[in-house]
N, C-alpha and C positions, 0 to 999 in steps of 0.2 A: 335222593328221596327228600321232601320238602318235611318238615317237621311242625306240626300244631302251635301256636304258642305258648300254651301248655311244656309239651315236649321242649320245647327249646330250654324254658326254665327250670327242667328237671333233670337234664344232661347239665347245666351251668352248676344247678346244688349236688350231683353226682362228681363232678372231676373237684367239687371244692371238701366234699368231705372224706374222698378218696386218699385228697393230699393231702387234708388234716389229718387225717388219721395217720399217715405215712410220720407225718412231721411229730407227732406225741408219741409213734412209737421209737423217733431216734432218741428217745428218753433213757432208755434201757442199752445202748449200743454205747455209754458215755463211760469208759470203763479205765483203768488204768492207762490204756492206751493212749486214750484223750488227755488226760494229765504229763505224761510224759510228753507228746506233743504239743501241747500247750505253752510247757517250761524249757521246751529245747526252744522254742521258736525266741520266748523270752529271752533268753541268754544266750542265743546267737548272735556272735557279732557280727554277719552279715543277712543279708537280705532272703527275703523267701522267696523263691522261684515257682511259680506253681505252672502245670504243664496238662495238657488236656486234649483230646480229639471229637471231633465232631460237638454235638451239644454241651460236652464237657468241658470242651475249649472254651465255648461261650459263656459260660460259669465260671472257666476258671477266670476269666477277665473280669467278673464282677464281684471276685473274691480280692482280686488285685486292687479294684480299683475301692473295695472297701476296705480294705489291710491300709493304704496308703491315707484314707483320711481320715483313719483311728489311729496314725500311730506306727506303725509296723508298715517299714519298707517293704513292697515285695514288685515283683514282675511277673509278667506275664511270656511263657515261649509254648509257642503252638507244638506238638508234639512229633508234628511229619515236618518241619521247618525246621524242629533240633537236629537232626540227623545232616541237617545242609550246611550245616554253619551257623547257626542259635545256639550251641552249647554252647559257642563262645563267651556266651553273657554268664554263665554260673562260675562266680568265685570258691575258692577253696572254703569259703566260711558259712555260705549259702546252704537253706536247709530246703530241699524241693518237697512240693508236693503234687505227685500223678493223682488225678480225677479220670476216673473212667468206673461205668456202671459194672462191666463186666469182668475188669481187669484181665480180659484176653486179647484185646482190639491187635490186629497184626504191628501197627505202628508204635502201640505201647511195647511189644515183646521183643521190639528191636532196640526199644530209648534203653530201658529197664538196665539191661548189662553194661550198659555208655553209663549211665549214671552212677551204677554200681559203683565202676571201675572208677569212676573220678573220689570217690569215698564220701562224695555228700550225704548228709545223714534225708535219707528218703520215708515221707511217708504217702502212705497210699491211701486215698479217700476213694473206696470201690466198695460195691454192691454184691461182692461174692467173694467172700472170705476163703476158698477154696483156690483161687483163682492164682495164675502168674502175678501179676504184681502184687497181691496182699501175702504169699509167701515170701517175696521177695523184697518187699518191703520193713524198715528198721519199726515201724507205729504204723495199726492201721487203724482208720476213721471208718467205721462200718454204715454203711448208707444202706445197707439192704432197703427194701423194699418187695409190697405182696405183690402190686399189680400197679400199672400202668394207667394216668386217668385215659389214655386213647381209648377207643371202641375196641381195637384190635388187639387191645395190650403191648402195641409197639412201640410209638411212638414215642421219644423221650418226653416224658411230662410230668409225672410223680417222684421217678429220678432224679430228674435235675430239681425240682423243688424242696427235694431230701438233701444234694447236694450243697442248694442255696444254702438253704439253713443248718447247715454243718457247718460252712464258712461265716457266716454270720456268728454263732454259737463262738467258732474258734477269735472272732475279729474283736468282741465284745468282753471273753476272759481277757485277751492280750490288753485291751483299752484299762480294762480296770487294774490290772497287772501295773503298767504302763501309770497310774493315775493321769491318763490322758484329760485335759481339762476343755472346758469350753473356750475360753483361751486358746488353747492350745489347735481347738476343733479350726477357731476361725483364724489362727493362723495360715492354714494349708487348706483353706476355706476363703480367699479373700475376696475373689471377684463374684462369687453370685450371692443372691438374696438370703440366704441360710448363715453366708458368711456374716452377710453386713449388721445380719442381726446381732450376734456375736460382738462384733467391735465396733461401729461406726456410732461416735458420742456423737450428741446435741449440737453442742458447738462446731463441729465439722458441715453442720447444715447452715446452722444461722449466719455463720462467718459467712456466707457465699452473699449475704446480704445488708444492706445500711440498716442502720439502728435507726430506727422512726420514732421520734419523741419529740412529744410537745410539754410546755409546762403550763404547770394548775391555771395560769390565768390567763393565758393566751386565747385568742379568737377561732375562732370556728374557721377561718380562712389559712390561718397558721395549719389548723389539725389537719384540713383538708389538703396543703400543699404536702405536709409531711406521710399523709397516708398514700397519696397518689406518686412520690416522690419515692419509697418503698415498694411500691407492687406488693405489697403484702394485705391489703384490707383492713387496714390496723394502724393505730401508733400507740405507741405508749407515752403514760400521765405521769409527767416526773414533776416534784418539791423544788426550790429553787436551791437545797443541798442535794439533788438528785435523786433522794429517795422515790423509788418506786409508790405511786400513790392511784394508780387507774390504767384502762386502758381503752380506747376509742374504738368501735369494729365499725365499717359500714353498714352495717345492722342498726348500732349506735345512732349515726348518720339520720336515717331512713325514719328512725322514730323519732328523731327531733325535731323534722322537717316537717312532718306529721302534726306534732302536736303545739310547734311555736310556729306563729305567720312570720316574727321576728326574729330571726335565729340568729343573725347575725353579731346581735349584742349578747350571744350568750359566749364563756368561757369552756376552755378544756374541762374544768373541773367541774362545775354544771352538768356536761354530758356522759362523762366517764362512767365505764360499770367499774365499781371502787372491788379492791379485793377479787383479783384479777388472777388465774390460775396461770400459776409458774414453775419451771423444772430447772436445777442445776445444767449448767452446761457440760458440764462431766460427766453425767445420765445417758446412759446409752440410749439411742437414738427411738428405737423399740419401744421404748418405756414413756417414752414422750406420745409416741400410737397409742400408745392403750390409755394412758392419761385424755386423750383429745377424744378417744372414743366416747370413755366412761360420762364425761363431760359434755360430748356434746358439738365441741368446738373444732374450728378449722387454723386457727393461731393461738401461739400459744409464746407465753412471753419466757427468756432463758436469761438467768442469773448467774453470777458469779458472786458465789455466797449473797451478799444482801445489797448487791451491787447489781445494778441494770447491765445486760451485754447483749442482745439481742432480742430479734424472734425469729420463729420457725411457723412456716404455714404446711399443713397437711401436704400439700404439691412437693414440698420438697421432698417426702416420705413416698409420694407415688413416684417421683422421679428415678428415686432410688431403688424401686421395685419390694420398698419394705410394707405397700396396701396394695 
């Protein structure tokens, strides 16, 4: 059945406040039980296991893969693969947690007494506190839910977004537990743009490039060898004790050209825009972005305290995926 587009955007705002609603009512479900599972996971010295079927599986992996870059080791074992040989991965110290809506899935009812019997402290994140694994479970994380955002009310969809954010809920006490730091984020964060924002200083850009400077009295022929000699659009206006004193952009250039027929006989210090904005080279790299934004600019000159050490042109920051 084709849908109005009307209808189309009234079925998108029904499954979003379906699952809102699902998600402020796990408000109330936050009970000692949560606490205790909170503080075992804390003070475990091994890793969390978390275990799941069907849609739940796929949940549990993104509870895993959020556990791991907050702080808290865990893994991920598919629920019909433990029975084959995946127990293998849970250590004596390891605290599991089964995800399953219904806590009756055939697959769960078999893991359930393996797990038992190995004596790992189990909790159950399930949608029916009535249920084989929430009985059989040490803590459960109650996910209930009313209804399904499906049409049919089948589909996992309200579910798992109750489920999400139980694991989030649990990933976010443990960080702060944990005083997991931003530091600490882009450590286990190193290769993509989230990380680099985190660690990647100034200086790790500009280094990749020559230091372009000319001084106060040098010719327009000097400035132009040194800016074309950098790739960067740029040099910098050093004092003949090196003090930073200007800086030349091809912008510079362009309006000298402009407005002298003579340019030749003009100096660096003639053309320079004097009072040239600059960032420590120990400034993380980020901060140098938002500096070039607020500014205007595409270089930017990097100091070592009151000492010239480079520049950094915006390209370096698109290269590195941090614009």
């Amino acid at each position: 059945m084709l849908l109005t587009d009307k209808k189309i955007i009234e079925s998108a705002q029904r499954t979003f406040t379906i699952e809102a609603d699902a998600i402020r009512k796990l408000s109330k479900y936050l009970n000692r039980d949560f606490i205790l599972t909170v503080k075992k996971i804390f003070s475990s010295r091994g890793r969390v296991v978390i275990t799941g079927i069907g849609k739940s599986a796929i949940v549990s992996q993104k509870i895993v893969a959020t556990f791991n870059s907050t702080g808290t080791p865990a893994l991920y074992m598919h629920a019909a693969d433990a029975i084959h040989g995946d127990l293998g991965m849970i250590q004596k110290d390891d605290v599991i947690i089964c995800i399953s809506k219904s806590g009756e899935s055939a697959e769960i009812k078999v893991l359930i007494p393996l797990l038992k019997h190995s004596k790992n402290y189990l909790i159950g994140m399930v949608g029916n506190e009535k249920s084989f694994l929430a009985k059989n479970a040490d803590t459960i994380l109650n996910t209930t839910i009313e209804q399904e955002a499906c049409a049919n009310n089948l589909a996992p969809t309200t579910s798992t977004t109750a489920q999400m954010a139980m694991g989030d809920a649990l990933a976010v006490c443990l960080q702060e537990m944990r005083g997991f730091s931003s530091k600490d984020f882009a450590r286990v964060h190193p290769g993509g743009a989230l990380g680099k924002k985190l660690y990647l200083k100034v200086d790790d850009l500009s280094a990749q490039h020559t230091k372009p400077m000319v001084i106060e009295g040098d010719g327009i022929s000097k400035v132009i060898v040194a800016m074309t000699a950098g790739r960067l659009g740029a040099t910098a206006v050093l004092d003949k004790k090196g003090k930073l004193k200007g800086i030349i952009t091809d912008g510079d250039l362009r309006r000298m050209i402009e407005k002298n027929a003579d340019y030749n006989k003009l100096t660096a210090a003639e053309v320079m825009s004097k009072k040239p904005k600059t960032i420590q080279m120990d400034e993380l790299a980020v901060n140098a972005l938002q500096l070039m934004r607020e500014k205007n600019i595409t270089q930017i000159i990097v100091m070592n305290k009151q000492k010239y050490q480079g520049m950094m042109h915006v390209h370096d920051l698109l290269r590195e995926g941090l614009l």
